[in-house]
N, CA, C and O atoms as a CHARMM CRD file, in Angstrom:
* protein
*
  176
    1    1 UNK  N     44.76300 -15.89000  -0.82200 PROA 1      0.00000
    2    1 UNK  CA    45.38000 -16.22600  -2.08900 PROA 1      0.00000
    3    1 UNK  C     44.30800 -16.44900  -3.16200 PROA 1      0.00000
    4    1 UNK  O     44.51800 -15.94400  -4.26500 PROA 1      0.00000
    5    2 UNK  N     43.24100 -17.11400  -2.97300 PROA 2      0.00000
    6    2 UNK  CA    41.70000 -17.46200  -4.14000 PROA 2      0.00000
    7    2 UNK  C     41.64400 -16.29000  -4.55000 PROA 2      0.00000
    8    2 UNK  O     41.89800 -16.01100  -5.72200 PROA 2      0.00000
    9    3 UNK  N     41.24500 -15.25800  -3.50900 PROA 3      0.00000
   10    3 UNK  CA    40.65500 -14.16400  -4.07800 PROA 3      0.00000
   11    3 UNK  C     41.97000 -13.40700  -5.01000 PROA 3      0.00000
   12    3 UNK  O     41.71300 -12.92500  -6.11300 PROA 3      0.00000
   13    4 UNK  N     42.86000 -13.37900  -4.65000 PROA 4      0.00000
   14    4 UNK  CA    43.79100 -12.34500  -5.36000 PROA 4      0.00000
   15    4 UNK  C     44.14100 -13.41200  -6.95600 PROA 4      0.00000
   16    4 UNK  O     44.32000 -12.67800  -7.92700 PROA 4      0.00000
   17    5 UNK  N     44.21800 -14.51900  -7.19800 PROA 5      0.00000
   18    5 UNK  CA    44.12200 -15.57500  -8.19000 PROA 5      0.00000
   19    5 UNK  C     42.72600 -14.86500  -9.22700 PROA 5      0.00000
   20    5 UNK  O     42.73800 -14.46600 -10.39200 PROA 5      0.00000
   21    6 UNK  N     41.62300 -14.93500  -8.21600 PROA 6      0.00000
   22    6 UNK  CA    40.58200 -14.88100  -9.01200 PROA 6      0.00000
   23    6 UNK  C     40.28000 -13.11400  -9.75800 PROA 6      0.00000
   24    6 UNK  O     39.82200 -12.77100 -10.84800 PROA 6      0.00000
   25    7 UNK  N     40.80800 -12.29000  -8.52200 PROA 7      0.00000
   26    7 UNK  CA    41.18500 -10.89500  -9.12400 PROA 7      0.00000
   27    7 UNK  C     42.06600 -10.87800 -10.07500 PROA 7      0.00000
   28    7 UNK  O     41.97800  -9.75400 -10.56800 PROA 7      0.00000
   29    8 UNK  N     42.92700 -11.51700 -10.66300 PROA 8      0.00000
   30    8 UNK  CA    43.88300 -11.31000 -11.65100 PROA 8      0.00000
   31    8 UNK  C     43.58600 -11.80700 -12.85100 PROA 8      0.00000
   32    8 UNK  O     43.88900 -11.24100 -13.90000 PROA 8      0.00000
   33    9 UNK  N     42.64600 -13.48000 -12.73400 PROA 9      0.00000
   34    9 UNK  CA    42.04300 -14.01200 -13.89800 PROA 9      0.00000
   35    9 UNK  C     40.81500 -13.03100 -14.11300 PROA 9      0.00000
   36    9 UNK  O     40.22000 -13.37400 -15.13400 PROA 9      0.00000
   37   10 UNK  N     40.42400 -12.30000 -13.71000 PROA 10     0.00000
   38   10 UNK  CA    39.22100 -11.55700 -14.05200 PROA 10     0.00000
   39   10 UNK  C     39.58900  -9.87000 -14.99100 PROA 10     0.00000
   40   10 UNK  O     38.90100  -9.08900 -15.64900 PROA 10     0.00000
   41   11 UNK  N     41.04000  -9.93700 -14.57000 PROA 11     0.00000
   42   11 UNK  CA    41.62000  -8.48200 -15.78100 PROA 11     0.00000
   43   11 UNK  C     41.35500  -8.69200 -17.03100 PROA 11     0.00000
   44   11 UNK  O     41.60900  -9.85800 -17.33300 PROA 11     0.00000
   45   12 UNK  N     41.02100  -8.17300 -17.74900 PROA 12     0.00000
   46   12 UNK  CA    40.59600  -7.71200 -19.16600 PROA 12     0.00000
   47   12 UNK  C     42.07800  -8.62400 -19.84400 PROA 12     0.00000
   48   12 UNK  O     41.96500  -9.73100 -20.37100 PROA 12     0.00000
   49   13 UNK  N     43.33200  -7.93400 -19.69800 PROA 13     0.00000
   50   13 UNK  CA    44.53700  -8.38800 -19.95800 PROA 13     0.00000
   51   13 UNK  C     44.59500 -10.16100 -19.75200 PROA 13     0.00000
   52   13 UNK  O     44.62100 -11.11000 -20.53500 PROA 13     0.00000
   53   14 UNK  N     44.59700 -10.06100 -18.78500 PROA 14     0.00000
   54   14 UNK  CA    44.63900 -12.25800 -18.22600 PROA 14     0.00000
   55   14 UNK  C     43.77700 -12.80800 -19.30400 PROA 14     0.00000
   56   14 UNK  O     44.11000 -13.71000 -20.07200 PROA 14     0.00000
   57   15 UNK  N     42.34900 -12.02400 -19.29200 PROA 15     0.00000
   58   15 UNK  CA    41.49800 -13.15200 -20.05700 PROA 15     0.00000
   59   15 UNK  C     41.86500 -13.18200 -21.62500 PROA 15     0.00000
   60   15 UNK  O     41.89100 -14.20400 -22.31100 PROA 15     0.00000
   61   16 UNK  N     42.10000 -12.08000 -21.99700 PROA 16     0.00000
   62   16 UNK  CA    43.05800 -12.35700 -23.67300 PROA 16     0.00000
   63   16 UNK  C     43.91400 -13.07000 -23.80400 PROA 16     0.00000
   64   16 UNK  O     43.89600 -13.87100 -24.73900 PROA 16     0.00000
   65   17 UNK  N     45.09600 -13.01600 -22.79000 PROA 17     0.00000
   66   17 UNK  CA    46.00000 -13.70100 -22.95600 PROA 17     0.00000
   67   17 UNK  C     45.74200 -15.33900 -22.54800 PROA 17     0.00000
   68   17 UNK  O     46.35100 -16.26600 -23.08200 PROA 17     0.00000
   69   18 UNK  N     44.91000 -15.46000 -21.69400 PROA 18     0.00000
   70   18 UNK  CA    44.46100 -17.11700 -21.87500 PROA 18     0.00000
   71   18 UNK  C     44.17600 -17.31100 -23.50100 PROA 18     0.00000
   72   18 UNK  O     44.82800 -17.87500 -24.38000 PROA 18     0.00000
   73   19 UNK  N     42.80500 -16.53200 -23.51100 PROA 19     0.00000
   74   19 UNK  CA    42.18300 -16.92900 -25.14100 PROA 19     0.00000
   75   19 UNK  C     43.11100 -16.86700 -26.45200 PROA 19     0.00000
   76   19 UNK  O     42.79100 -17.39700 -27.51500 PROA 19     0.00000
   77   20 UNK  N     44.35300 -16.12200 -26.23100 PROA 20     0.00000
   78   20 UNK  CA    45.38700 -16.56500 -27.24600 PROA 20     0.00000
   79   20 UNK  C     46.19000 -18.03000 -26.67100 PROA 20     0.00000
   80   20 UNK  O     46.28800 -18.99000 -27.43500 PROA 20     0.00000
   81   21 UNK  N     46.54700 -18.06600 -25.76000 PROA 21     0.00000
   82   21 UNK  CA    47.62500 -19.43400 -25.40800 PROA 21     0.00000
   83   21 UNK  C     46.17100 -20.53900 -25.87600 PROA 21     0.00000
   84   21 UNK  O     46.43300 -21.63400 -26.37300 PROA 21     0.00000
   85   22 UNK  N     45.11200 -20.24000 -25.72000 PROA 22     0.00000
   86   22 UNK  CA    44.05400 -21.52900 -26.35900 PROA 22     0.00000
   87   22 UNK  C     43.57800 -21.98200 -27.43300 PROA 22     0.00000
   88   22 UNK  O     43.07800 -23.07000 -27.71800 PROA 22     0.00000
   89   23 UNK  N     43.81600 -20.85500 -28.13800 PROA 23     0.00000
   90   23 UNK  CA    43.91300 -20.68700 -29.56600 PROA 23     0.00000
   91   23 UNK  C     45.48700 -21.34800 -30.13900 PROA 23     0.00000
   92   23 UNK  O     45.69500 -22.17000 -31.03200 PROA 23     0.00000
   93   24 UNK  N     46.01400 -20.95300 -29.64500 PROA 24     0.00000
   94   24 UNK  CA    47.67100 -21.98900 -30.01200 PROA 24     0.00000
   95   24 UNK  C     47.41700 -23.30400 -29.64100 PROA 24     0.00000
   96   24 UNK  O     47.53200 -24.32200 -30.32500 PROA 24     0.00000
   97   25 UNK  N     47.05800 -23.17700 -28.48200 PROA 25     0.00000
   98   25 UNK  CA    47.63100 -25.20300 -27.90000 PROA 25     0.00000
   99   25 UNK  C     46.23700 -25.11700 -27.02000 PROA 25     0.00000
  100   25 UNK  O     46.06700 -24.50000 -25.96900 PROA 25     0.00000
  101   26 UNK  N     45.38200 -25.84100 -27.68600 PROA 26     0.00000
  102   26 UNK  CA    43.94100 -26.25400 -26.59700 PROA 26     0.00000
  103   26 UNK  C     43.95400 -26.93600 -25.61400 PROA 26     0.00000
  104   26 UNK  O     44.61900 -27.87700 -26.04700 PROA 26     0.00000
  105   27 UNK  N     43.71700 -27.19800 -24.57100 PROA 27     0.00000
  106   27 UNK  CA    43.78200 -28.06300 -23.34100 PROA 27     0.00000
  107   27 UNK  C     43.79100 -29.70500 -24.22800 PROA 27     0.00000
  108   27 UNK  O     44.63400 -30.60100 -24.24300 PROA 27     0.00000
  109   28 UNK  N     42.72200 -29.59500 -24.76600 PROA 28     0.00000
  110   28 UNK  CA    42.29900 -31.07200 -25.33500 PROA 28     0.00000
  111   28 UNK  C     43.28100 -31.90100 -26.33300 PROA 28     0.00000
  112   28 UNK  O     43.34500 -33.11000 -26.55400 PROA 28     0.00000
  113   29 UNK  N     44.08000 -30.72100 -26.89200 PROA 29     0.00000
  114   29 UNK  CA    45.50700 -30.95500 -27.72900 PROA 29     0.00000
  115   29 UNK  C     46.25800 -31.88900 -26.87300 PROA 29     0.00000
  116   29 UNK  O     46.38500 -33.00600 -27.37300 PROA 29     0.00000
  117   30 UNK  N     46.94100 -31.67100 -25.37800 PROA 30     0.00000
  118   30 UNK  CA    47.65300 -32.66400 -25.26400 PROA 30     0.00000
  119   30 UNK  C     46.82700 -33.86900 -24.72000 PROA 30     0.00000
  120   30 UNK  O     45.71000 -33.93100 -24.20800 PROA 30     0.00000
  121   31 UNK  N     47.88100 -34.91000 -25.04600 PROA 31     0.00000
  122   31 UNK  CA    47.97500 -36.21700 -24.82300 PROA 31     0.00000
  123   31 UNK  C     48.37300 -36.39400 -23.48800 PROA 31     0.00000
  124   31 UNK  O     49.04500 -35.56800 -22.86900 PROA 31     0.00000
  125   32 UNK  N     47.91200 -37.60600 -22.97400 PROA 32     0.00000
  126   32 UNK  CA    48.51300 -38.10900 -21.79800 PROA 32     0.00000
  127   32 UNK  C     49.68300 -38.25100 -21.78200 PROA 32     0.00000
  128   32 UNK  O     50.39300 -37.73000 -20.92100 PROA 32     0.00000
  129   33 UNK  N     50.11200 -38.96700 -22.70800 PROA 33     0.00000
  130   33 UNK  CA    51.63600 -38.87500 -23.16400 PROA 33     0.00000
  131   33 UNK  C     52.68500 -37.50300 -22.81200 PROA 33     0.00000
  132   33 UNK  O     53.73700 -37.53700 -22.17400 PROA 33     0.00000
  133   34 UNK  N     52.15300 -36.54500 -23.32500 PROA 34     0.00000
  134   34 UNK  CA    52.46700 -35.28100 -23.04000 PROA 34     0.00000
  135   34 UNK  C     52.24200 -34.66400 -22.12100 PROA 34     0.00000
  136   34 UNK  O     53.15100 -33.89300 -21.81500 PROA 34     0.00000
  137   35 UNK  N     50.95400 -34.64700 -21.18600 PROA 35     0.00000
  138   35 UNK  CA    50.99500 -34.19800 -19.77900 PROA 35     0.00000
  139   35 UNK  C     51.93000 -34.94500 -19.00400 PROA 35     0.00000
  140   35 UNK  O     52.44600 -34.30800 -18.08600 PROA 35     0.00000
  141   36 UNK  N     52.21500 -35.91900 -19.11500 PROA 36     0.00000
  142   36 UNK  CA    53.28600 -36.73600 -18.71100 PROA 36     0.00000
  143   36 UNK  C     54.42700 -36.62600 -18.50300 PROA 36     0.00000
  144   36 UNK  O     54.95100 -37.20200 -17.55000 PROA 36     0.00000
  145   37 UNK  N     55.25500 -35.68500 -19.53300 PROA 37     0.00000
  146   37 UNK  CA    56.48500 -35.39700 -20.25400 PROA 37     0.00000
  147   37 UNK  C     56.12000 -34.07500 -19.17700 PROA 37     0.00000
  148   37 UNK  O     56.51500 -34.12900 -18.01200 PROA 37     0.00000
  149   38 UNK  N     55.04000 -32.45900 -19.87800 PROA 38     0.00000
  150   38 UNK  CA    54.97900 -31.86900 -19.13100 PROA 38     0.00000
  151   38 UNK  C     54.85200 -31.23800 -17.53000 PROA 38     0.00000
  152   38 UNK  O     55.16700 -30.16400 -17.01700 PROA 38     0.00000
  153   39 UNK  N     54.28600 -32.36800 -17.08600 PROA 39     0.00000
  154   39 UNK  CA    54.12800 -31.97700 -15.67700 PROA 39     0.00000
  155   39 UNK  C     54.45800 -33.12400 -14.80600 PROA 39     0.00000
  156   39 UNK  O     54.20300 -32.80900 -13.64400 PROA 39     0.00000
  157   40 UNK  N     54.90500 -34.28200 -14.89000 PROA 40     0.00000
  158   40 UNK  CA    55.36400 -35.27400 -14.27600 PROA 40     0.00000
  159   40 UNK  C     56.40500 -35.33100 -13.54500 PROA 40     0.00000
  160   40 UNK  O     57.53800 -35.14800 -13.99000 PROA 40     0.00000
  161   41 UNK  N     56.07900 -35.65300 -12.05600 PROA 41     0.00000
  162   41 UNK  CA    57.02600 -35.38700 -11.08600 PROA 41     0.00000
  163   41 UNK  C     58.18300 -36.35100 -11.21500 PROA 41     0.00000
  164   41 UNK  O     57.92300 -37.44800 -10.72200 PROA 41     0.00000
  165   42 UNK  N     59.86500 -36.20200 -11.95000 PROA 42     0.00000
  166   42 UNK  CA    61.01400 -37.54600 -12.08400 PROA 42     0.00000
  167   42 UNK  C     61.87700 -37.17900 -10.61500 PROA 42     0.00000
  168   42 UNK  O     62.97000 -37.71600 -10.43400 PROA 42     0.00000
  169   43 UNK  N     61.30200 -36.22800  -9.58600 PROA 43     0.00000
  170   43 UNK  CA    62.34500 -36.32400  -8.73300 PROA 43     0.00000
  171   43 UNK  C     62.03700 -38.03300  -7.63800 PROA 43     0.00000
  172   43 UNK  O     61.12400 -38.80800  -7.35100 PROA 43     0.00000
  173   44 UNK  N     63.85300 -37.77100  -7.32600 PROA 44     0.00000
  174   44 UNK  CA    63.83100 -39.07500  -6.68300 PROA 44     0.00000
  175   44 UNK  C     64.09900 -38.67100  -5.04900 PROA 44     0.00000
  176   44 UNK  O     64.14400 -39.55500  -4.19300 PROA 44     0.00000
């Protein structure tokens, strides 16, 4: 699975399309607050 991950982030295509989604919303943009909201596990 690494290797086929790391073959796909390495396409010409993947790496643009990161460098646009980073250019919109930077890692450093969200807040804890917001990783919170985003990725926070509410199951019970």
């Amino acid at each position: 699975m690494r290797r086929w991950f790391e073959a796909i982030r390495a396409r010409p295509a993947t790496v643009r399309a990161y460098e646009k989604g980073m250019a919109i919303t930077p890692q450093s943009a969200l807040t804890e607050e917001a990783k919170k909201v985003l990725f926070g596990q509410r199951a019970r």
